[in-house]
PyMOL commands that place a pseudoatom at each C-alpha (Angstrom):
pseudoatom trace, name=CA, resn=UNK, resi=1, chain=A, elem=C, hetatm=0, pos=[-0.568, 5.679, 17.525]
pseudoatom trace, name=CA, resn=UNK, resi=2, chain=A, elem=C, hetatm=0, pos=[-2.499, 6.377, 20.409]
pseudoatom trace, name=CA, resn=UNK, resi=3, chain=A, elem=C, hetatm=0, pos=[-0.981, 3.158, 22.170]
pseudoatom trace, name=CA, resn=UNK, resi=4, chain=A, elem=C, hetatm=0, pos=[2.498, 3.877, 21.167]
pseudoatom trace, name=CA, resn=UNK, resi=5, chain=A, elem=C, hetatm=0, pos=[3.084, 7.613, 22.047]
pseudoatom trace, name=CA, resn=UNK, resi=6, chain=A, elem=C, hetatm=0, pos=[3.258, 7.352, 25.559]
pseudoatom trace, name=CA, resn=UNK, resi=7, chain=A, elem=C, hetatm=0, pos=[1.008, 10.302, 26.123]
pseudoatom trace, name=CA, resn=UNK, resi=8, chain=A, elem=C, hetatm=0, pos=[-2.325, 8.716, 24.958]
pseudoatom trace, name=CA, resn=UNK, resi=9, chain=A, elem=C, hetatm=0, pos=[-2.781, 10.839, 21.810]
pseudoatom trace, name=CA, resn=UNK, resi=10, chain=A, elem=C, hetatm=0, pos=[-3.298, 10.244, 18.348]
pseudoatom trace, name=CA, resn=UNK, resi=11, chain=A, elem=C, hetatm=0, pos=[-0.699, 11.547, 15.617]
pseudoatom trace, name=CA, resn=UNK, resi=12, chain=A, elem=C, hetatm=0, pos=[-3.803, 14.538, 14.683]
pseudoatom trace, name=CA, resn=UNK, resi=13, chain=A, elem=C, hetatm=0, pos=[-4.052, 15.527, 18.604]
pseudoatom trace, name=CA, resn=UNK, resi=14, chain=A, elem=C, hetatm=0, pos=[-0.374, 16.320, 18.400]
pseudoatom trace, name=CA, resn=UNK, resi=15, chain=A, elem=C, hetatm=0, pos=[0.107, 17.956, 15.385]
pseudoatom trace, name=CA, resn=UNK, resi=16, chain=A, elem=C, hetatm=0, pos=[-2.691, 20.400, 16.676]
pseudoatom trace, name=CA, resn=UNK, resi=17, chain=A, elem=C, hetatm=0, pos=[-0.043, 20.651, 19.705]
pseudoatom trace, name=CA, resn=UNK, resi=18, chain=A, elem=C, hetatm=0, pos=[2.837, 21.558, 17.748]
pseudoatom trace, name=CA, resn=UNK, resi=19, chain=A, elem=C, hetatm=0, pos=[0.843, 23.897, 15.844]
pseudoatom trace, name=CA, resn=UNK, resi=20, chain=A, elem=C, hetatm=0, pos=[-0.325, 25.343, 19.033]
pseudoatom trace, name=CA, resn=UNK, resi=21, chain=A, elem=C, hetatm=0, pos=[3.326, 25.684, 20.354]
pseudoatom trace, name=CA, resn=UNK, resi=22, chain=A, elem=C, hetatm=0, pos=[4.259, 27.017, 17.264]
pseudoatom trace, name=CA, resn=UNK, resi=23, chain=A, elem=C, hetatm=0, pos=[1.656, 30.019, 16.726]
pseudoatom trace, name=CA, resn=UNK, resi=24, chain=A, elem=C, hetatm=0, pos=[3.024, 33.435, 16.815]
pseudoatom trace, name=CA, resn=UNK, resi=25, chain=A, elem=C, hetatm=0, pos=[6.760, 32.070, 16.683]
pseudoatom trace, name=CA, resn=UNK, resi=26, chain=A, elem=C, hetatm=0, pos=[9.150, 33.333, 14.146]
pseudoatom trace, name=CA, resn=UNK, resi=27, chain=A, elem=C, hetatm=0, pos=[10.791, 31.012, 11.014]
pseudoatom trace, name=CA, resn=UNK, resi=28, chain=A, elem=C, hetatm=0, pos=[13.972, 31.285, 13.142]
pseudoatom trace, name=CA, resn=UNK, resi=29, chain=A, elem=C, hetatm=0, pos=[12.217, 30.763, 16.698]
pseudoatom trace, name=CA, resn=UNK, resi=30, chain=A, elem=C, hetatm=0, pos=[10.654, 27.350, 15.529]
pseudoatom trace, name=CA, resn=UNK, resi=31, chain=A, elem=C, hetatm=0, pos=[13.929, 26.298, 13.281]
pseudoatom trace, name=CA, resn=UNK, resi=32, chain=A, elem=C, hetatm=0, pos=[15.519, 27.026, 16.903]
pseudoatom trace, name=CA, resn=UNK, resi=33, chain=A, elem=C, hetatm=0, pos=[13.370, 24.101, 18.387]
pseudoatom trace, name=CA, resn=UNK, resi=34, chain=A, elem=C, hetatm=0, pos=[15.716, 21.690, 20.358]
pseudoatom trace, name=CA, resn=UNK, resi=35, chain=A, elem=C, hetatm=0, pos=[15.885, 18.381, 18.916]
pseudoatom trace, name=CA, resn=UNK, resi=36, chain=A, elem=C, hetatm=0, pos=[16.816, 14.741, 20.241]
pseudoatom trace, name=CA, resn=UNK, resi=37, chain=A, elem=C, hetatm=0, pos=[16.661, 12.767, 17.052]
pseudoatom trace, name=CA, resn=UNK, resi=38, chain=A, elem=C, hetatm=0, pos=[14.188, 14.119, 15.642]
pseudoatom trace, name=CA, resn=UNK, resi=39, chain=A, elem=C, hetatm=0, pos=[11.917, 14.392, 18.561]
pseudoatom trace, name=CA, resn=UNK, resi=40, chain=A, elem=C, hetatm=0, pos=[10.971, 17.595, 20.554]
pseudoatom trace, name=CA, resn=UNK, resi=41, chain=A, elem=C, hetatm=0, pos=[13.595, 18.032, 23.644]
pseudoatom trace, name=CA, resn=UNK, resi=42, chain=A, elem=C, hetatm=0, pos=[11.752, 20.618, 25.027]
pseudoatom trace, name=CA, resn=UNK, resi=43, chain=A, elem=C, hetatm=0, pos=[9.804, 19.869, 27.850]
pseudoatom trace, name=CA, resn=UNK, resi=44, chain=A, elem=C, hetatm=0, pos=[7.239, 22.101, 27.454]
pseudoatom trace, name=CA, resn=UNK, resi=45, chain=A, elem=C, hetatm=0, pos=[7.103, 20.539, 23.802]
pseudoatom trace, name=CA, resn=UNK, resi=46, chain=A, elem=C, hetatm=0, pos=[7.663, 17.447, 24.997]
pseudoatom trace, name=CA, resn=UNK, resi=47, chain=A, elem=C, hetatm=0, pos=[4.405, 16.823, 27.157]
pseudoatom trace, name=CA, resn=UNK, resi=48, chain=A, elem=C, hetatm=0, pos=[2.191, 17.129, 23.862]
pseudoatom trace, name=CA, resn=UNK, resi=49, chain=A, elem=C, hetatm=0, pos=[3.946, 15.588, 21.114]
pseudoatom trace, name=CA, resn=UNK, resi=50, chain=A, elem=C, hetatm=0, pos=[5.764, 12.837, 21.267]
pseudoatom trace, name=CA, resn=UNK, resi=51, chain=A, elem=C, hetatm=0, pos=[6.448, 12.449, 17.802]
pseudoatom trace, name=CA, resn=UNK, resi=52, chain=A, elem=C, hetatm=0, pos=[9.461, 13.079, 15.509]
pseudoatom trace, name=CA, resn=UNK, resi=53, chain=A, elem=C, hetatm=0, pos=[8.967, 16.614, 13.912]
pseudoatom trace, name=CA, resn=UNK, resi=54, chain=A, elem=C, hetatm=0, pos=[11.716, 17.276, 11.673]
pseudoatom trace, name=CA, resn=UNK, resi=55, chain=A, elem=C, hetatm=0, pos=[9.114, 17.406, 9.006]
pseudoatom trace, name=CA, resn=UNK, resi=56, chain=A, elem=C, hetatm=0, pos=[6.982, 19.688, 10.469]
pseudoatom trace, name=CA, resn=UNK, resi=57, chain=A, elem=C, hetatm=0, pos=[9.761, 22.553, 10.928]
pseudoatom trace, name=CA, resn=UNK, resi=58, chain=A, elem=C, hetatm=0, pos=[11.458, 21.929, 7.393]
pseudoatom trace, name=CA, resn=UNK, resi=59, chain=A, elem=C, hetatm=0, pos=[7.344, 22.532, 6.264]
pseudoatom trace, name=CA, resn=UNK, resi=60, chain=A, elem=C, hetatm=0, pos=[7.421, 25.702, 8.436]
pseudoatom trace, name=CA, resn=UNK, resi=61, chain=A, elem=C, hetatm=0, pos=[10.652, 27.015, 6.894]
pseudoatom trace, name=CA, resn=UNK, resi=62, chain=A, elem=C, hetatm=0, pos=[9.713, 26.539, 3.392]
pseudoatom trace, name=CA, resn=UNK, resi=63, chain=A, elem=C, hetatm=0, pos=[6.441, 28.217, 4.324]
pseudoatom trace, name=CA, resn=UNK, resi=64, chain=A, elem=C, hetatm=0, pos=[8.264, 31.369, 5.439]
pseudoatom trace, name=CA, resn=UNK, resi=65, chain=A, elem=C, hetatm=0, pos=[10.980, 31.295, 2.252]
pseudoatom trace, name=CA, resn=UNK, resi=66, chain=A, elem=C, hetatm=0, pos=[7.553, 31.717, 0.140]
pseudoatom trace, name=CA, resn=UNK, resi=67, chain=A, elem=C, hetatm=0, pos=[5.872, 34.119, 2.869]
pseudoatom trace, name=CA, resn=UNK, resi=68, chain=A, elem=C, hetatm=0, pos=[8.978, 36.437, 1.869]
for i in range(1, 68): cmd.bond("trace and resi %d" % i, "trace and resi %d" % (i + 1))
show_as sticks, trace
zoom trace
């Protein structure tokens, strides 16, 4: 993945970015992330994962339902 990303990381390095992003964000704050198919549209986002993350969000707000 490392090749194809277009920021030279693996998919692990930015998952640990998304995470990062994500920390101390609400359910509704990270459901709230701007998408472009899939993929982060937010710049700030944008510089550290390149990756779709639809996945990753739908995992977040099924985390919180349970969290309730």
């Amino acid at each position: 993945m490392k090749q194809a990303s277009g920021i030279g990381k693996e998919w692990f390095e930015q998952s640990e970015a998304f995470c990062k992003y994500i920390k101390g964000k609400t359910v509704a704050d990270v459901k709230g992330i701007a998408l472009e198919d899939g993929y982060p549209a937010e710049e700030d986002l944008l510089s550290s994962v390149t990756m779709h993350i639809t996945d990753f969000i739908a995992v977040v707000d099924e985390a919180g339902a349970y969290a309730k």
